[in-house]
C-alpha positions as CSV (number, residue, x, y, z in Angstrom):
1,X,0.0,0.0,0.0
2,X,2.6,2.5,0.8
3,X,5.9,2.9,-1.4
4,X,9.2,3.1,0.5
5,X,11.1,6.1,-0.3
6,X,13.8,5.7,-2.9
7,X,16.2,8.4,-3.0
8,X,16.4,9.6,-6.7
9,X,19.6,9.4,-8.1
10,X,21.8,12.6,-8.5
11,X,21.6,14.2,-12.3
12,X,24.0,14.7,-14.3
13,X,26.4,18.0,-14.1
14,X,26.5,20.8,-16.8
15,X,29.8,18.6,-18.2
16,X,28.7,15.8,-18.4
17,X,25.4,17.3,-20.2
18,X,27.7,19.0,-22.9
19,X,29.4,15.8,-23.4
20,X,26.9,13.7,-23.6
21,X,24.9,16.1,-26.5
22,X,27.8,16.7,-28.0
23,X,28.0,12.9,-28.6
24,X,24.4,12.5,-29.6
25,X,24.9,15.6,-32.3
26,X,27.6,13.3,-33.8
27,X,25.9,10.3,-33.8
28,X,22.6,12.1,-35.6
29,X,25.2,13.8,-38.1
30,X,26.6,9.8,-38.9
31,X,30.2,10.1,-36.9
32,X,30.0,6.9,-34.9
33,X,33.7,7.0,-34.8
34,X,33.8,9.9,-32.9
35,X,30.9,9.7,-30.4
36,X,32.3,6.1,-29.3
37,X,35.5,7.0,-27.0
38,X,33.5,10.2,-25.4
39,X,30.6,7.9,-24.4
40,X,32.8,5.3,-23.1
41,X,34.4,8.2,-21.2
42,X,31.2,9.6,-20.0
43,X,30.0,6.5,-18.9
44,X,33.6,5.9,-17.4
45,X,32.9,8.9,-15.1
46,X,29.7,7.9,-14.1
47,X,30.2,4.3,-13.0
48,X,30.4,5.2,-9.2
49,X,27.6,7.5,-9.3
50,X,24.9,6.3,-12.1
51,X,25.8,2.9,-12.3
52,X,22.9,1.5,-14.3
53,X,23.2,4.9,-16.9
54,X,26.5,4.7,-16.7
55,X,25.5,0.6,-18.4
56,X,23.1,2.5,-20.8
57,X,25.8,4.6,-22.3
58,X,28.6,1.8,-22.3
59,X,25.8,0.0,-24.7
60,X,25.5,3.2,-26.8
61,X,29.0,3.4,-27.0
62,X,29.1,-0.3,-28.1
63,X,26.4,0.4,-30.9
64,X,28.4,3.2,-31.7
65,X,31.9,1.2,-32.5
66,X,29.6,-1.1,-34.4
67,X,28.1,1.3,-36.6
68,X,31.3,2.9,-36.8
């Protein structure tokens, strides 16, 4: 009936925003090559924070060197 309380997770700092749309702007403009090592750098930096984002990125990057 009641939900425990669940801390949300802290977001991510104006950083590791930029980063991560700088990668998304060149993964929409078909450079793969280059958004792979900054998302496996972002998601580097956030392992100890946002582990489970920090997953979702590392599979972006992933995609990423594959489409590369």
């Amino acid at each position: 009936m009641f939900r425990r309380f669940v801390k949300p997770a802290p977001s991510l700092n104006n950083d590791q925003l930029q980063t991560l749309s700088q990668a998304n702007q060149l993964m929409e403009n078909n450079q793969a090559a280059a958004a792979a090592p900054i998302l496996v750098g972002l998601a580097a930096d956030l392992e100890s924070s946002r582990p489970r984002r920090a997953a979702n990125i590392h599979a972006r990057a992933a995609h990423a060197y594959a489409d590369a």
